[in-house]
Jmol script that loads the backbone (N, CA, C; Angstrom):
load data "model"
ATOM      1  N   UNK A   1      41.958 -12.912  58.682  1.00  0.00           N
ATOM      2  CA  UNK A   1      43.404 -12.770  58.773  1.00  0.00           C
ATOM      3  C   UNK A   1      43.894 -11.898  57.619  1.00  0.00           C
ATOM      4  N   UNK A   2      44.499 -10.806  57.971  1.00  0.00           N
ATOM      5  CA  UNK A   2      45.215 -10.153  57.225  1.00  0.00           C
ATOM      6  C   UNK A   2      46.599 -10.454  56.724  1.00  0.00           C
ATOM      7  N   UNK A   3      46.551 -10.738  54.708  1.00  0.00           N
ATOM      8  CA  UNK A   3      47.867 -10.897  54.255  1.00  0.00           C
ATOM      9  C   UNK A   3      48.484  -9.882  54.232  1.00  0.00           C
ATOM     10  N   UNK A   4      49.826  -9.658  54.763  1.00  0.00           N
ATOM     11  CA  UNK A   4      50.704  -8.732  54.132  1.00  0.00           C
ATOM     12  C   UNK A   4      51.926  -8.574  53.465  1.00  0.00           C
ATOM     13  N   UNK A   5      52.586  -8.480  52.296  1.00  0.00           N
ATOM     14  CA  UNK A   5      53.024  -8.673  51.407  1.00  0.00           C
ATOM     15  C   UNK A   5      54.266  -7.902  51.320  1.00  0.00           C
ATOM     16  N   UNK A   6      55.285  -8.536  51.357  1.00  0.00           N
ATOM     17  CA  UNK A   6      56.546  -7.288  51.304  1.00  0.00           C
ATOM     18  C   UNK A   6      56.447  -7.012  49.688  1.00  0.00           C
ATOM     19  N   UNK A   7      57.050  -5.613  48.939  1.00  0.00           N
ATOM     20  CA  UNK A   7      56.964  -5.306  47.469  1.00  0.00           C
ATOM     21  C   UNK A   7      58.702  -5.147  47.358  1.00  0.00           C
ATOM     22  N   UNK A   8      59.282  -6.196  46.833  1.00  0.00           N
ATOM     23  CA  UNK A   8      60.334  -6.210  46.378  1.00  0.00           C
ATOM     24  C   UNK A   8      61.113  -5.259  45.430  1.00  0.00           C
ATOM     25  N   UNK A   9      62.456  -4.262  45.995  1.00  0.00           N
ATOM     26  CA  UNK A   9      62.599  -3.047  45.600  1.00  0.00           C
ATOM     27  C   UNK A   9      61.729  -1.496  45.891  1.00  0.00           C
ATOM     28  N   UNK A  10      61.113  -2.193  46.447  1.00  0.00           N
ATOM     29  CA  UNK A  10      60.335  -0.987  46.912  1.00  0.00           C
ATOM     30  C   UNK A  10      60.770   0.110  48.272  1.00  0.00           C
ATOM     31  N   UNK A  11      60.946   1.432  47.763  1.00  0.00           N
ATOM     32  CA  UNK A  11      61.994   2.178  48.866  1.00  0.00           C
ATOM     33  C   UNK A  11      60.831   3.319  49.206  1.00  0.00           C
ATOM     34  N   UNK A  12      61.010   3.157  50.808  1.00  0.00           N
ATOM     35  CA  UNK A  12      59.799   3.770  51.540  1.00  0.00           C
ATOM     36  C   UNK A  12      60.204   5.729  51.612  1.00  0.00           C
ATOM     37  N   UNK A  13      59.038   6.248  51.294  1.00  0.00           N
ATOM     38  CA  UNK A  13      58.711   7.579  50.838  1.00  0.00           C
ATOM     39  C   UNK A  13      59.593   8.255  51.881  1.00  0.00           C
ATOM     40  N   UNK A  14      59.318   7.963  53.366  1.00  0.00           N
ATOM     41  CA  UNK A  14      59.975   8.336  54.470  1.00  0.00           C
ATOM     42  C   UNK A  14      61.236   8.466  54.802  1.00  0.00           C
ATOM     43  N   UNK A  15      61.830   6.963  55.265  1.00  0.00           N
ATOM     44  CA  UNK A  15      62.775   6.888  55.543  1.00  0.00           C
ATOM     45  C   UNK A  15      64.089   6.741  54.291  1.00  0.00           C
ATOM     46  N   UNK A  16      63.562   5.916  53.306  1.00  0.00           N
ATOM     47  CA  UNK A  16      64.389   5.662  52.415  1.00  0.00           C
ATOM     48  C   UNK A  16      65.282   4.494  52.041  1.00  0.00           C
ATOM     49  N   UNK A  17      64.751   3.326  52.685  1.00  0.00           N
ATOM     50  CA  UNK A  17      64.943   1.892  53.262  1.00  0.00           C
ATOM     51  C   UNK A  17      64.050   0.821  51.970  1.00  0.00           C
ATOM     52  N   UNK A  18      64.878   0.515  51.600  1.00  0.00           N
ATOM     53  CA  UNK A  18      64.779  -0.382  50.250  1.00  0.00           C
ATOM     54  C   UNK A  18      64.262  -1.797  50.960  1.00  0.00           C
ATOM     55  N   UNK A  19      63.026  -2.244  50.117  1.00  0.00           N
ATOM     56  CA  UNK A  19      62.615  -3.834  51.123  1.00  0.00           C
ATOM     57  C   UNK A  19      62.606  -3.578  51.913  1.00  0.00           C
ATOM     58  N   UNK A  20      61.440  -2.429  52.708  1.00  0.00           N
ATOM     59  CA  UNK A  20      61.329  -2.546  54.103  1.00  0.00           C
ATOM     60  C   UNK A  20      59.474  -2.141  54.181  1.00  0.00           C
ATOM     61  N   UNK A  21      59.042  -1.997  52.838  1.00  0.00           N
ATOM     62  CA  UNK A  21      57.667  -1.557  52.580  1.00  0.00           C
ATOM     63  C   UNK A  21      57.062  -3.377  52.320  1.00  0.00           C
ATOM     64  N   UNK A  22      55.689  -3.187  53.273  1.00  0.00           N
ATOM     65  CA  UNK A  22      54.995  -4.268  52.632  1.00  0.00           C
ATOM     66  C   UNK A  22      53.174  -3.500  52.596  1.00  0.00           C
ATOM     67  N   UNK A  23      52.554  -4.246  51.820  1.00  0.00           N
ATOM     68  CA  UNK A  23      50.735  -3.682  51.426  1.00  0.00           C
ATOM     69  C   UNK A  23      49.706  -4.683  51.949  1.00  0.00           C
ATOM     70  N   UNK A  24      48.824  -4.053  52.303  1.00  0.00           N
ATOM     71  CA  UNK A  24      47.696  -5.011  53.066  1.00  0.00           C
ATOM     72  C   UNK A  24      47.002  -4.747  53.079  1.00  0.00           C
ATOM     73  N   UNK A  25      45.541  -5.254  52.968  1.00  0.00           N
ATOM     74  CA  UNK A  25      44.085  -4.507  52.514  1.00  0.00           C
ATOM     75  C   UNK A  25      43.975  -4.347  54.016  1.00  0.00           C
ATOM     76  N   UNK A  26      42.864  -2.964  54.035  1.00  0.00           N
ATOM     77  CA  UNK A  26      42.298  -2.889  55.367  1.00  0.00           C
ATOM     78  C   UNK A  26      40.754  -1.867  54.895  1.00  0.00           C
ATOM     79  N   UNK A  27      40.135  -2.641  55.543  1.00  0.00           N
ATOM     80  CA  UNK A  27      38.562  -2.231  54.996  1.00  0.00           C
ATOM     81  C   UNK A  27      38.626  -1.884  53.501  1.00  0.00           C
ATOM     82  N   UNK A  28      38.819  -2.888  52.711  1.00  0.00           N
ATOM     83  CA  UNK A  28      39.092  -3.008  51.210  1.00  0.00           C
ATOM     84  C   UNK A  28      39.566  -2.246  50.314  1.00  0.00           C
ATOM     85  N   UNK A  29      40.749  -1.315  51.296  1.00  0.00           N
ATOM     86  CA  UNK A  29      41.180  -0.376  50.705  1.00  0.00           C
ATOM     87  C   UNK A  29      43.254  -0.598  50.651  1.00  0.00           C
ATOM     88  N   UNK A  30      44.109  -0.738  49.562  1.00  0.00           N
ATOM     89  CA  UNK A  30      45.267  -1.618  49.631  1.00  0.00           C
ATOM     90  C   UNK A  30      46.329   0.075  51.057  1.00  0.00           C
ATOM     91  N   UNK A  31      46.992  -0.669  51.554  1.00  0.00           N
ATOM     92  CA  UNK A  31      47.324   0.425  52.719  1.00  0.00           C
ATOM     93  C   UNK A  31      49.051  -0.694  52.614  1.00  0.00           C
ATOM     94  N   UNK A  32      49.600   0.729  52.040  1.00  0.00           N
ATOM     95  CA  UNK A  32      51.371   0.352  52.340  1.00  0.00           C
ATOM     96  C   UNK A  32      51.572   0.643  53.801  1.00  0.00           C
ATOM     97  N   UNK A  33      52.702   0.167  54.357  1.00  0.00           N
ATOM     98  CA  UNK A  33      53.636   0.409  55.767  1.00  0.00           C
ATOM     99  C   UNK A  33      55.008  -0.060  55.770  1.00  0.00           C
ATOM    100  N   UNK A  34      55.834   0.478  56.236  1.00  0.00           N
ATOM    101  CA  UNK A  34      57.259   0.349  56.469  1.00  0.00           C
ATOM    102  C   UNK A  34      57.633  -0.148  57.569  1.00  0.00           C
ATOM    103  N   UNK A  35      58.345  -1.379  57.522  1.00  0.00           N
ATOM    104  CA  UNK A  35      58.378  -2.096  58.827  1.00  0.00           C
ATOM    105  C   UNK A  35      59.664  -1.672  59.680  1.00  0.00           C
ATOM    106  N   UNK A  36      60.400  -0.610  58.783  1.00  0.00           N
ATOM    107  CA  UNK A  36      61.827  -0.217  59.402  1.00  0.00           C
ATOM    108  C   UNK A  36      60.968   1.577  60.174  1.00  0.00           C
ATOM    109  N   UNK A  37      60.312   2.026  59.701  1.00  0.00           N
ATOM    110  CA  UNK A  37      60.332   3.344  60.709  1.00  0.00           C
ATOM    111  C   UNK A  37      58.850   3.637  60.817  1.00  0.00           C
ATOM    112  N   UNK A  38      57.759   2.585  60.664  1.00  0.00           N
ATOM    113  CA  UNK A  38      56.423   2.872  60.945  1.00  0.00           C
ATOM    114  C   UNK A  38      55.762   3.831  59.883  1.00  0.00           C
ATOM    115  N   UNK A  39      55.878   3.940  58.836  1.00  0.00           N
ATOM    116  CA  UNK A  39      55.489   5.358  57.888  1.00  0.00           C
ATOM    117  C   UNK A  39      54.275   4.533  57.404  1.00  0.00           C
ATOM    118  N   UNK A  40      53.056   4.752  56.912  1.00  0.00           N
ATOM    119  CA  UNK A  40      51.785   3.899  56.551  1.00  0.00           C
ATOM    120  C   UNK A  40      51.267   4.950  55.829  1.00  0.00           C
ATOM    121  N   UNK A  41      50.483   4.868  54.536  1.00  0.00           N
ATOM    122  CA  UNK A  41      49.606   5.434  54.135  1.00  0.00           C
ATOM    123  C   UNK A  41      48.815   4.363  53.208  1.00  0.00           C
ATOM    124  N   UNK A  42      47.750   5.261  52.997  1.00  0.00           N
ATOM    125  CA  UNK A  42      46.595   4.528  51.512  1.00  0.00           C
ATOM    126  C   UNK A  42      47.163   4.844  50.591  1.00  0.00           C
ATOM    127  N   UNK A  43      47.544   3.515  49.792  1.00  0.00           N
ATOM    128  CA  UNK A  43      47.544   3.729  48.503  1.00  0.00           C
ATOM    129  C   UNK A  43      46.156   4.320  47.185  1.00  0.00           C
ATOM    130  N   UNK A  44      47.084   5.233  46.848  1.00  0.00           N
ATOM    131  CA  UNK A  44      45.593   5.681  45.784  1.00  0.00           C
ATOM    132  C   UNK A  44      45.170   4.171  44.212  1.00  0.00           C
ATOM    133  N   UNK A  45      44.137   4.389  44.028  1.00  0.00           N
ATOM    134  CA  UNK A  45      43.712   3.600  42.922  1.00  0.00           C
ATOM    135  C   UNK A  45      44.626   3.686  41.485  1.00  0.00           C
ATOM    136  N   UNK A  46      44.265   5.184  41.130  1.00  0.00           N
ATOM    137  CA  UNK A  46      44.985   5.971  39.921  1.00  0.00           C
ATOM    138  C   UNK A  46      45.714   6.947  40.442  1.00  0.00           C
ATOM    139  N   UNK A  47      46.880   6.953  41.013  1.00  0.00           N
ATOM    140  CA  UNK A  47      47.695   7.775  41.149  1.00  0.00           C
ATOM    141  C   UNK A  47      47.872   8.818  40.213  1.00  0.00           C
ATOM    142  N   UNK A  48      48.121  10.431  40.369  1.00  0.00           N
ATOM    143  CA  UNK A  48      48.230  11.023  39.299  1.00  0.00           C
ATOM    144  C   UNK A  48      49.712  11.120  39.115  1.00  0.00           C
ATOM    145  N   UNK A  49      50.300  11.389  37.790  1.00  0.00           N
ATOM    146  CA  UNK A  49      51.868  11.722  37.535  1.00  0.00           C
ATOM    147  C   UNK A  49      52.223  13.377  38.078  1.00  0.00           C
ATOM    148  N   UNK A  50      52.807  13.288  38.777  1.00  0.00           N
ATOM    149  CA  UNK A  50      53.767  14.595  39.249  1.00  0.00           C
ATOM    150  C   UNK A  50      55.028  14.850  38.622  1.00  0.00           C
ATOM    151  N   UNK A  51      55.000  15.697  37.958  1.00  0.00           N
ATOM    152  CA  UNK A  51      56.271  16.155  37.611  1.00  0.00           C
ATOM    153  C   UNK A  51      57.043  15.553  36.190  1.00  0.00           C
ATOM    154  N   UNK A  52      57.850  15.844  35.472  1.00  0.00           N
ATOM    155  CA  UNK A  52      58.416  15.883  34.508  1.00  0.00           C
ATOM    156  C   UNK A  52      59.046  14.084  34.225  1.00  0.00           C
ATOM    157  N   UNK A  53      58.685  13.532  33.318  1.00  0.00           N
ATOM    158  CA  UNK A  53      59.404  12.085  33.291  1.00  0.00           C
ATOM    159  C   UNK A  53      60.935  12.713  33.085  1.00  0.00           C
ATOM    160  N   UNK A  54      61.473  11.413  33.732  1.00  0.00           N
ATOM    161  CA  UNK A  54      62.948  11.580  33.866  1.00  0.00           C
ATOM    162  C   UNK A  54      63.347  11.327  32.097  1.00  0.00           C
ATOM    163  N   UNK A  55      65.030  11.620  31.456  1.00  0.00           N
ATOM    164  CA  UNK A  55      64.913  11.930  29.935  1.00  0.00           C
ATOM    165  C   UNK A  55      65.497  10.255  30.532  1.00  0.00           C
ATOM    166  N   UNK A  56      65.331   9.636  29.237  1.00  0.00           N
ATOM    167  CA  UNK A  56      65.760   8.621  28.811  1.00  0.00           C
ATOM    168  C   UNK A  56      66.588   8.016  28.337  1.00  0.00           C
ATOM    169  N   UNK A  57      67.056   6.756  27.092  1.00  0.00           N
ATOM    170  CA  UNK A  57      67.308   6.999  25.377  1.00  0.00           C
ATOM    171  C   UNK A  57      66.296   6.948  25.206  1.00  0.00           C
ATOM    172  N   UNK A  58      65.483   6.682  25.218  1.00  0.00           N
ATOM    173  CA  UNK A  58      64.307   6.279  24.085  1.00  0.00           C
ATOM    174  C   UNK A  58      62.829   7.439  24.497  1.00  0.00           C
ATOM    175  N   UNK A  59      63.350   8.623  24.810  1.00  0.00           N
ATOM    176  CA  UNK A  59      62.462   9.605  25.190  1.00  0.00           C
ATOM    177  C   UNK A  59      60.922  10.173  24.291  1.00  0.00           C
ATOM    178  N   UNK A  60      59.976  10.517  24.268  1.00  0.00           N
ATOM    179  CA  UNK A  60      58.972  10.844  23.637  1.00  0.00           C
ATOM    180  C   UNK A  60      59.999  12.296  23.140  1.00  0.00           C
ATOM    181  N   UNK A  61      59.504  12.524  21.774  1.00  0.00           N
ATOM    182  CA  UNK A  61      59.955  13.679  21.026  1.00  0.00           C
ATOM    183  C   UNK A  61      60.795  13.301  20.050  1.00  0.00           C
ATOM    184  N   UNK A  62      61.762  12.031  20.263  1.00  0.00           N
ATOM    185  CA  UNK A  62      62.737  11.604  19.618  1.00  0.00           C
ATOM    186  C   UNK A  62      61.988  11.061  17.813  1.00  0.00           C
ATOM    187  N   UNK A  63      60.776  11.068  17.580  1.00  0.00           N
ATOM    188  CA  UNK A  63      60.539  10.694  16.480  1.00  0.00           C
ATOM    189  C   UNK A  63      60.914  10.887  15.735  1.00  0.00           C
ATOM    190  N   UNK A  64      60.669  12.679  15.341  1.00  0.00           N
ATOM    191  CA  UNK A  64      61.603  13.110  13.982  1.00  0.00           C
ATOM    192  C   UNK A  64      62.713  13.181  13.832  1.00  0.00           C
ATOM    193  N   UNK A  65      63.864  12.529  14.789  1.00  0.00           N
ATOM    194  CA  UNK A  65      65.408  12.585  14.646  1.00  0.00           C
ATOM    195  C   UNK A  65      65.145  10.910  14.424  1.00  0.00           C
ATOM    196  N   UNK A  66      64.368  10.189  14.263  1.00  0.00           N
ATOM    197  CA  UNK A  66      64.676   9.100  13.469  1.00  0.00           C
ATOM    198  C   UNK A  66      63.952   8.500  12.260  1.00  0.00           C
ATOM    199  N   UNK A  67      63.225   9.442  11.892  1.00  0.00           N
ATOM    200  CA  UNK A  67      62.615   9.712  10.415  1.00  0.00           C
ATOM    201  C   UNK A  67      64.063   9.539   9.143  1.00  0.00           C
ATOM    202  N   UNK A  68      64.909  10.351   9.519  1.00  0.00           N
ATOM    203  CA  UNK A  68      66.344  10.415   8.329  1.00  0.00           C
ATOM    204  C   UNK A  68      67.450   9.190   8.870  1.00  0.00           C
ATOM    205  N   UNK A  69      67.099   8.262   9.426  1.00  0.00           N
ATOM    206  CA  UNK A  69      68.044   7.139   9.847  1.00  0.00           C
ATOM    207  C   UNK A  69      68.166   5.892   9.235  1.00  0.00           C
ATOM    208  N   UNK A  70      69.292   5.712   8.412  1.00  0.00           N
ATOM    209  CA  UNK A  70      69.151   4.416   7.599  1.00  0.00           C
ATOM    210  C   UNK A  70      69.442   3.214   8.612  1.00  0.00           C
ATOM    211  N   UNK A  71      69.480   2.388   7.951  1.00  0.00           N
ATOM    212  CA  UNK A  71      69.408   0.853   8.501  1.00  0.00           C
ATOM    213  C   UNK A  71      70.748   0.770   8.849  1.00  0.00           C
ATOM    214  N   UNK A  72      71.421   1.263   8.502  1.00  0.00           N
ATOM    215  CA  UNK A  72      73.034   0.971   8.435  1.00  0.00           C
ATOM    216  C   UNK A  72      73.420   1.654   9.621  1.00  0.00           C
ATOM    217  N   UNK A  73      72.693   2.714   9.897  1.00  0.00           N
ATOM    218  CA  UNK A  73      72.881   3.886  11.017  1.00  0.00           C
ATOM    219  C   UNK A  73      72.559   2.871  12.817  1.00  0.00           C
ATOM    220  N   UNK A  74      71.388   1.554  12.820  1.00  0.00           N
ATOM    221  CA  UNK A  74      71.240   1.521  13.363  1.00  0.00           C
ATOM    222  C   UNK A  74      71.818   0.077  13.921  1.00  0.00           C
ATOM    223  N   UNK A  75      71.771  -0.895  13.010  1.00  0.00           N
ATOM    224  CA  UNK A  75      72.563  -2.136  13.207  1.00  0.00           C
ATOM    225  C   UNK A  75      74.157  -1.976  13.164  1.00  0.00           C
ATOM    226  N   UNK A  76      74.490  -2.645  14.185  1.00  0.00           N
ATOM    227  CA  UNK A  76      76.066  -2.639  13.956  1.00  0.00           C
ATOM    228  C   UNK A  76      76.384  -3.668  14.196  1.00  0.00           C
ATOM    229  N   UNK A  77      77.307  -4.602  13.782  1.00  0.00           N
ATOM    230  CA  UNK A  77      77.952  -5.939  13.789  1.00  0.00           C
ATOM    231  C   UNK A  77      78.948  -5.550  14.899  1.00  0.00           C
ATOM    232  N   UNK A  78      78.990  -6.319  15.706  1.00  0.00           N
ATOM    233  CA  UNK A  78      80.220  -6.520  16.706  1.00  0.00           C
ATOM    234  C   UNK A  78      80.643  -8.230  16.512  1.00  0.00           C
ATOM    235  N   UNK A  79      82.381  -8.019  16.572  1.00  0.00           N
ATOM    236  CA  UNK A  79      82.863  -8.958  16.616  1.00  0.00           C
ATOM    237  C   UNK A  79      83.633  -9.701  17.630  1.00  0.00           C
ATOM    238  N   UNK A  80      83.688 -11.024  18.063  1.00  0.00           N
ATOM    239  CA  UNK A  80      84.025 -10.913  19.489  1.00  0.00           C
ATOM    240  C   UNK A  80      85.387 -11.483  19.221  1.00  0.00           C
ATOM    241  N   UNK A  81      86.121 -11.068  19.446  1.00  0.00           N
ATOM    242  CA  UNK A  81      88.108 -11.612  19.145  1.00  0.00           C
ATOM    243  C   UNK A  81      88.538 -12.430  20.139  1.00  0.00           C
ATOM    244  N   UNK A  82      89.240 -13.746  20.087  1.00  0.00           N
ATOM    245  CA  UNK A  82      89.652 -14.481  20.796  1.00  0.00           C
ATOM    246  C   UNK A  82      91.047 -13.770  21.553  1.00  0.00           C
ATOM    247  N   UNK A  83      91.169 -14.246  22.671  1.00  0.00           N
ATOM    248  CA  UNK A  83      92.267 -13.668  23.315  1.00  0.00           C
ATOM    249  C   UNK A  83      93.341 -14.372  23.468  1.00  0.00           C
TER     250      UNK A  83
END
end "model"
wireframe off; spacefill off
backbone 0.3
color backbone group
């Protein structure tokens, strides 16, 4: 018997239907499908990265702009005022 597993948040390559992808081994290999428009493929093991990471705050490069940052620069006290 084959489990198959819906992946929560997961929005299908195809159609574009959020929670509508679930994964299921088939000849021991993990195989997504979309239960809203039939779209199926093999999932790869190590997927490779395509394309540029999206920028962030907390982006790679940002090191040396926080080399000169005091402590004071980064904590801030907030106060919460009764109404």
């Amino acid at each position: 018997m084959t489990i198959k597993r819906f992946i929560a948040g997961a929005v299908c390559p195809s159609c574009g239907v959020q929670d509508s992808v679930r994964v299921f081994q088939k000849k021991g290999r993990d195989v997504r499908e979309c239960v809203d428009c039939g779209f199926s493929d093999e999932v790869q093991e190590k997927p490779a990265l395509v394309g540029e990471l999206p920028e962030t705050r907390i982006s790679h490069g940002d090191e040396d702009k926080l080399e000169n940052v005091t402590e004071d620069q980064i904590v801030q006290v907030v106060r919460i005022l009764d109404s």
